[in-house]
Each structure stands twice: as C-alpha cells, then as structure tokens.
N, C-alpha and C positions, 0 to 999 in steps of 0.2 A: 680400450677405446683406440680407435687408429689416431695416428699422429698427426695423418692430414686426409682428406674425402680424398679418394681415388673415384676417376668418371668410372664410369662403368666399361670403357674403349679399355683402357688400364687395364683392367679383372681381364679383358682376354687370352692374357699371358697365365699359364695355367699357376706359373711363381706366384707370380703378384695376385694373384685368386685366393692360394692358400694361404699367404701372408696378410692378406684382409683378415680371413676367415678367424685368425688368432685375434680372438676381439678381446681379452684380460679378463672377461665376466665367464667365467668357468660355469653357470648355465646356456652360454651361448656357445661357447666353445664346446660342449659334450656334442650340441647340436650340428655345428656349422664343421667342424674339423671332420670327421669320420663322413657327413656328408659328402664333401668335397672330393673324398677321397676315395668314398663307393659307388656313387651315385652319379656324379656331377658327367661323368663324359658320356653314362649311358640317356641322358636329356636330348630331346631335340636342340634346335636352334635357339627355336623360340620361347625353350624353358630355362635353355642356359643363359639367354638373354633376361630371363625374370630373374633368377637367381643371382644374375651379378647385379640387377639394380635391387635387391633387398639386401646385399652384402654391406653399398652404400645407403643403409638407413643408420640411423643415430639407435645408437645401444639402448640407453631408456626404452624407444620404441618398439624396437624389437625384444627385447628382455618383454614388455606390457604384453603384447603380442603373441607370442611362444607360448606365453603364463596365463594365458586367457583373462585378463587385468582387463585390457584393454580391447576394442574392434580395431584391425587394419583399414583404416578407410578404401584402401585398392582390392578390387576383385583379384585380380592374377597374382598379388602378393597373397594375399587369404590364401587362393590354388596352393602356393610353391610353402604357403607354413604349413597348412596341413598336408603334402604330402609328407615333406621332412618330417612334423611329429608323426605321423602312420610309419614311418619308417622304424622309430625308435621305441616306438611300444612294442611290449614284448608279447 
C-alpha cells in the first residue's frame, strides 16, 4: 500500500509512476510493475492519463477488480484492467 495517495500530476514523472506501481500485494505487483515498464510509454495521452488515475485507487479495490471479485464502477478504468489482464494471459 503507498504510504501516502500521490494526485495523479505526480505519476507523470515516470520515477514516481513506477514507485506507485510497487503496491506490497504481489498480485498487484505481477500486474502493475512489468506493465509499467512494457507498455506504459507505448499508450496515448489519454490512456496514460487512465492509468495513472487507476494507479491512485485503494489496493482492496483494485486487488476486487483484477480478480473479477468485484465491478469497477468506471467505464475507462474497466478499458485499462482489461487491457493489462489481455496483456498477461498467455
């Protein structure tokens, strides 16, 4: 869990993006670290703009989310989970 919410203006520094992304729940982390660091610069604007405001959601939710537990209430968060899992299925 981060130690404090970073806005998502913060996450534009590519540092401070992958230091989010080490969330301490190693099902999130499989997800969110390799993404970052395949993926993340070949995104538009507007997706790297989704992705830094799902980096700022609360682990529970995102963990619910990932794990199909739960519904994302947000259409464009839904977009950017499922393409990251499409990414990591093999």
């Amino acid at each position: 869990m981060l130690p404090f919410k970073q806005s998502e203006d913060a996450l534009k520094d590519k540092r401070r993006l992958k230091w989010a992304c080490r969330r301490g729940m190693l099902e999130l982390d499989v997800l969110f670290e390799p993404f970052v660091e395949q993926a993340y610069d070949e995104l538009s604007e507007e997706d790297k703009a989704i992705f830094r405001r799902l980096v700022t959601c609360d682990d529970p939710d995102l963990f619910a989310w990932f794990m199909g537990h739960k519904e994302c209430p947000d259409a464009e968060l839904t977009k950017m989970i499922d393409f990251m899992l499409s990414r990591v299925k093999v």
